[in-house]
C-alpha positions as CSV (number, residue, x, y, z in Angstrom):
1,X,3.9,-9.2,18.0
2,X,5.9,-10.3,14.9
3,X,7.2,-13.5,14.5
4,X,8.6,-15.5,11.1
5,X,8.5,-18.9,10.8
6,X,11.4,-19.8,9.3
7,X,10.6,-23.1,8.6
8,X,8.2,-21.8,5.6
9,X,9.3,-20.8,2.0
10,X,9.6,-16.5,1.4
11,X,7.5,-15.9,-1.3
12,X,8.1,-12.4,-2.9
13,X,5.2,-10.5,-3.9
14,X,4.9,-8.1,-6.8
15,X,4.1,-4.8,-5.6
16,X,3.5,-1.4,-7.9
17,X,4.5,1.8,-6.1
18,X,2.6,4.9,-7.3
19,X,3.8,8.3,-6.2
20,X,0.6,11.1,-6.6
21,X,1.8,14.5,-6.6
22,X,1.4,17.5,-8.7
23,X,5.3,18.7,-8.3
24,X,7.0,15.3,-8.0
25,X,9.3,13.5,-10.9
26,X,11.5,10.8,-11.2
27,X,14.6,12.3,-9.9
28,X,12.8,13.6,-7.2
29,X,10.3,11.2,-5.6
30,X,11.9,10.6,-2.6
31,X,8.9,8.7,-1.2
32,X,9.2,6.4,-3.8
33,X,12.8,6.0,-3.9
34,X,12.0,4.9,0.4
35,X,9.2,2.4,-1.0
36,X,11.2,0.6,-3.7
37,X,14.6,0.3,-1.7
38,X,12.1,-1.0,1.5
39,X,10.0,-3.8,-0.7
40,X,13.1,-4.8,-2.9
41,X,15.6,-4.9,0.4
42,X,12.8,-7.6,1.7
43,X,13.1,-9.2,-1.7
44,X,9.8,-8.4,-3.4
45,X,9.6,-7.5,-6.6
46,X,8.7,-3.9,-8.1
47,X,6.2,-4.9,-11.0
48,X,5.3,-0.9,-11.8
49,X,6.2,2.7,-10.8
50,X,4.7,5.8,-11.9
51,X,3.7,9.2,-11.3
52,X,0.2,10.5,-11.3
53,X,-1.1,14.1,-10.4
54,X,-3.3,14.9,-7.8
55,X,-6.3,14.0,-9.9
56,X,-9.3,11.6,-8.2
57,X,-10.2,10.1,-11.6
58,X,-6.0,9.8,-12.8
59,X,-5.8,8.2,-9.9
60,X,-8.5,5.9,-10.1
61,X,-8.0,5.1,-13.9
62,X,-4.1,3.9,-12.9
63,X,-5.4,2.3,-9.8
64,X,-8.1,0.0,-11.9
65,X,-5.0,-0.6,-14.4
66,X,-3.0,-1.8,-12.2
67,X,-5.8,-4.2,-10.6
68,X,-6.4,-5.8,-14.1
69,X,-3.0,-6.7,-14.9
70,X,-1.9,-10.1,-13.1
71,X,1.7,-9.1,-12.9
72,X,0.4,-7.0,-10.0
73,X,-0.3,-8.2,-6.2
74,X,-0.1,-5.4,-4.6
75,X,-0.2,-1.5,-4.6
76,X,1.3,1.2,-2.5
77,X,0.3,5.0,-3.3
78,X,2.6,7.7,-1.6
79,X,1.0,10.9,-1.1
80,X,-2.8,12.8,-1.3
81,X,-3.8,11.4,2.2
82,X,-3.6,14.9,3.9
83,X,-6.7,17.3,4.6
84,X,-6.0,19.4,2.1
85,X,-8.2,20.4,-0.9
86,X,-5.9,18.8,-3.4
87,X,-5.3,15.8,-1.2
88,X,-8.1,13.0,-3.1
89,X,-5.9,9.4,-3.2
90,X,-7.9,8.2,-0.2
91,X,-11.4,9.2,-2.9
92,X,-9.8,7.6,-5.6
93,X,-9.0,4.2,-3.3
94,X,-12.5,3.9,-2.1
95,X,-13.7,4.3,-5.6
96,X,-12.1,1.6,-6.8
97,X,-12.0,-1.0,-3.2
98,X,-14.3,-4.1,-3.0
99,X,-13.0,-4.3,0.8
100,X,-11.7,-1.4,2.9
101,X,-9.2,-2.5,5.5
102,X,-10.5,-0.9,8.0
103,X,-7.6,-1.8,10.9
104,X,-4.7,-0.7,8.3
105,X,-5.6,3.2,8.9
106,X,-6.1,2.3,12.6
107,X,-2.6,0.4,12.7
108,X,-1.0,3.1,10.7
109,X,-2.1,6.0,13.3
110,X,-1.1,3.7,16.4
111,X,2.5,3.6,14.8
112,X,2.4,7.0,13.4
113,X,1.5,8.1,16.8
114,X,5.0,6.8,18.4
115,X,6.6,9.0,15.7
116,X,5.5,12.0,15.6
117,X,2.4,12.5,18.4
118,X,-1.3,14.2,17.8
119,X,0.0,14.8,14.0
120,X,-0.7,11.3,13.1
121,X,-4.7,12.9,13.2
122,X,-3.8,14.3,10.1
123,X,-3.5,11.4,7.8
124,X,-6.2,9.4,6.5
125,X,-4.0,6.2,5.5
126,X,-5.9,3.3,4.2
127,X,-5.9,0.1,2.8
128,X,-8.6,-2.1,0.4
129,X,-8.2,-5.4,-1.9
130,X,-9.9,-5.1,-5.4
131,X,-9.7,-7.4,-8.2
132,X,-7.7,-9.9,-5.8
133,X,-4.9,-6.6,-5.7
134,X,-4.3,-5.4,-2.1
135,X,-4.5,-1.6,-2.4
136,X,-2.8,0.7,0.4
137,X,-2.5,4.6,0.7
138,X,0.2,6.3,2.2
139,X,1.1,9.4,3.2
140,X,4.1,11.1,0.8
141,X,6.8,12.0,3.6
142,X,9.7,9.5,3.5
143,X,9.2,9.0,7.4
144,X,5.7,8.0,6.6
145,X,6.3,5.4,4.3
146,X,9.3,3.8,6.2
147,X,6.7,3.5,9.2
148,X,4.2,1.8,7.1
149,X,6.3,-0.5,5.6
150,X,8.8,-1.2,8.6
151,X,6.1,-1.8,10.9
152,X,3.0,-2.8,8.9
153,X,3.6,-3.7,5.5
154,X,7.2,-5.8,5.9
155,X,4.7,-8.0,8.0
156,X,2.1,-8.5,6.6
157,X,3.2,-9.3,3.2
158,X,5.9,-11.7,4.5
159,X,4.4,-15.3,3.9
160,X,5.9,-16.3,6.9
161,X,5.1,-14.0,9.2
162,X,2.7,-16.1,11.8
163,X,0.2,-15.7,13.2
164,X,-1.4,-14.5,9.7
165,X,-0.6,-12.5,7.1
166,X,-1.7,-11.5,3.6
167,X,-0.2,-13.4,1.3
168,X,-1.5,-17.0,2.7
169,X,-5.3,-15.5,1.9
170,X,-4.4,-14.6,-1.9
171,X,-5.9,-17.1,-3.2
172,X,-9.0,-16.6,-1.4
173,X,-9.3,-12.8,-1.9
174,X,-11.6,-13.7,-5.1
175,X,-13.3,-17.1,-4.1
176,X,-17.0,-15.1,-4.1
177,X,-16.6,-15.0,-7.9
178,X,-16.1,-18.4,-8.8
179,X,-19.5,-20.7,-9.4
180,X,-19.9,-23.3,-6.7
């Protein structure tokens, strides 16, 4: 159950959306489009955008950029979780994750499966932190990513959102690499 404590502060994250597809563009990224207008609607902020082919190691290399730059908190791919040959963002996530979220893909296909049934088998959704960057992959249908962030992400990176969420563990994400 979600629940917001509106007694606490909102605290907008900085999320990067990155679209991977090898016949998307700009004006056509409808996926996207649906991830910007979600994250900026709940007042986050869109740090980056861009557009990557179907490539593991493109996706990696933009994934590991994105990580270093501390204008970034979190990163949501659309698109390349399918089955198909071409389909390698879920590779190039666990290339570059320190920590998988395991539960994210397993919240993702209880939700999917109130959508649209035994096709939710069919995507391999995931989630990882890196770098002290939450990392999330989703599939690249509009539907998708409105389910994702309506009924996963809106909650989770929502400081308020009670009884825990992932913005109040930030600071901890990267507490093993400081000397003690």
């Amino acid at each position: 159950m979600s629940r917001i404590d509106e007694s606490k502060d909102f605290i907008p994250v900085r999320i990067a959306v990155l679209t991977v597809s090898d016949t998307r563009s700009a004006a056509d990224d409808r996926s996207g489009d649906t991830l910007v207008e979600r994250l900026t609607g709940a007042g986050h902020l869109l740090a980056a955008r861009g557009i990557v082919a179907d490539e593991r190691a493109q996706i990696a290399e933009q994934l590991r950029a994105w990580i270093a730059d501390p204008e970034i908190d979190v990163i949501l791919t659309t698109g390349g979780t399918g089955l198909t040959g071409r389909d390698v963002t879920v590779e190039a996530h666990r290339d570059v994750y320190e920590k998988e979220i395991e539960a994210f893909g397993t919240v993702f296909t209880i939700v999917s499966m109130q959508k649209i049934g035994t096709s939710a088998v069919q995507s391999r959704a995931c989630g990882g932190v890196a770098g002290g960057t939450y990392l999330f992959a989703l599939p690249g249908s509009p539907g998708a990513c409105r389910d994702a962030w309506d009924e996963i992400l809106r909650w989770q990176l929502d400081y308020r959102h009670r009884p825990c969420n992932f913005v109040e563990i930030f600071p901890r994400l990267e507490e093993h690499r400081r000397r003690k």
